[in-house]
One Martini backbone bead per residue (centre of mass of N, CA, C, O) as a GRO file, in nm:
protein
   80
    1UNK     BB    1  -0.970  -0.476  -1.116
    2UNK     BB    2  -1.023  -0.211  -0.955
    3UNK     BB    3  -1.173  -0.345  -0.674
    4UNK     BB    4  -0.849  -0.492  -0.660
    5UNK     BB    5  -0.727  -0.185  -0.597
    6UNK     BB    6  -0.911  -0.101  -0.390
    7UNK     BB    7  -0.885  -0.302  -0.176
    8UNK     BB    8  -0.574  -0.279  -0.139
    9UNK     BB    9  -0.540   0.022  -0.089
   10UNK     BB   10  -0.695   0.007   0.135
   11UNK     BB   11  -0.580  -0.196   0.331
   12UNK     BB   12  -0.308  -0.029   0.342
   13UNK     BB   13  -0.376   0.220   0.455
   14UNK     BB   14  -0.497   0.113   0.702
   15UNK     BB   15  -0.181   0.026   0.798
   16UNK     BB   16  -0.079   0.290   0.829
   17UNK     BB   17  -0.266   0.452   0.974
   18UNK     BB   18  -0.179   0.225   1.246
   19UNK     BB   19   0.093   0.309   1.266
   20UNK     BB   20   0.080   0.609   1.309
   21UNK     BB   21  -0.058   0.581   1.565
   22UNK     BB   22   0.114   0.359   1.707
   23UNK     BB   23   0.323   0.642   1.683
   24UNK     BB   24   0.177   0.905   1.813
   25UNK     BB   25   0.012   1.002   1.569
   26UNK     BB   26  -0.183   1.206   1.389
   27UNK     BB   27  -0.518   1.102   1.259
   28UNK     BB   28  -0.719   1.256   1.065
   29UNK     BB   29  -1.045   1.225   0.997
   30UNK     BB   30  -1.077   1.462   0.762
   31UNK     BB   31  -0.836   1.351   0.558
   32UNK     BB   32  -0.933   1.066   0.532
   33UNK     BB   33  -1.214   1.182   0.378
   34UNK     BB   34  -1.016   1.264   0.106
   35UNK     BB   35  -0.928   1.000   0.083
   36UNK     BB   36  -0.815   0.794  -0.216
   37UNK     BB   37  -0.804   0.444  -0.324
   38UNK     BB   38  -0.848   0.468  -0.655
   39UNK     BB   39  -0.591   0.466  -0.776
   40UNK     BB   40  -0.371   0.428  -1.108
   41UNK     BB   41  -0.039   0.441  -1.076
   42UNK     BB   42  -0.005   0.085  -1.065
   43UNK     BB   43  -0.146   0.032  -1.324
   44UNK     BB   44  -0.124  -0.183  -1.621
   45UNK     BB   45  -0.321  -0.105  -1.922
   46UNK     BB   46  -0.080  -0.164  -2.147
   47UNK     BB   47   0.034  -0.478  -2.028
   48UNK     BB   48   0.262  -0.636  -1.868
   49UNK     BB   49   0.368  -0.818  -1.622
   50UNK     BB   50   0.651  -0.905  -1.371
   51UNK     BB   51   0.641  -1.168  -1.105
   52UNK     BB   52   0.830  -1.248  -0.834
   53UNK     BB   53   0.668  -1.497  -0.645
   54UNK     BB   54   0.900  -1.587  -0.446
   55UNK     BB   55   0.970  -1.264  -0.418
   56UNK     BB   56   0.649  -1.227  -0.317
   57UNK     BB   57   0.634  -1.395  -0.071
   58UNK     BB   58   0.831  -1.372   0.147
   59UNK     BB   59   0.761  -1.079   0.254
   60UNK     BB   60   0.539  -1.200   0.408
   61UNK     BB   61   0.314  -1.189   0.649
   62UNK     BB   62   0.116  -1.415   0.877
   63UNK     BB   63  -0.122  -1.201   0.710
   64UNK     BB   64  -0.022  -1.123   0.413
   65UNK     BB   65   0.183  -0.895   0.411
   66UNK     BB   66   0.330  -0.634   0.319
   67UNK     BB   67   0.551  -0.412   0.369
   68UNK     BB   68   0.609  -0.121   0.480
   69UNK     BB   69   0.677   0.166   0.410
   70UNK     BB   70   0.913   0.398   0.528
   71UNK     BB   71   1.065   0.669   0.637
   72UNK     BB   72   1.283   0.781   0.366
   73UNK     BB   73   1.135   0.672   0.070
   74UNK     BB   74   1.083   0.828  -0.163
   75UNK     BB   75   1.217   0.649  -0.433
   76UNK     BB   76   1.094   0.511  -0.657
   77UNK     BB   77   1.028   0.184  -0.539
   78UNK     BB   78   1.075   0.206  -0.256
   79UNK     BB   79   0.989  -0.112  -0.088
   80UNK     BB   80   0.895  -0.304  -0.301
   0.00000   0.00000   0.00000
């Protein structure tokens, strides 16, 4: 389960920071080696999730990607 975390965190990273320079941000290649895909604040390790298979199939885009949040979705579970 971890691997498929890291894996996952990992693969999504790489898709923001794609994003952000593709518009013309800059992303110092400095802090993303300081940043680490292996949180655990999204996995739950002491009982079951529920998911609507249907609607996070829907989602999904040509290459098999949930949308990245944007820009102002602060709010917990926002975009997700």
């Amino acid at each position: 389960m971890t691997n498929a975390v890291v894996c996952w965190h990992t693969e999504y990273m790489g898709l923001a920071v794609g994003e952000l320079r593709t518009a013309g941000r800059g992303v110092d290649a400095e802090v993303l080696a300081h940043i680490s895909p292996a949180r655990s604040s999204v996995v739950n390790y002491y009982g079951s999730t529920t998911v609507d298979y249907e609607r996070e199939l829907a989602q999904l885009d040509d290459q098999g990607h949930r949308p990245l949040r944007t820009a102002g979705m602060d709010e917990p579970g926002a975009g997700l």
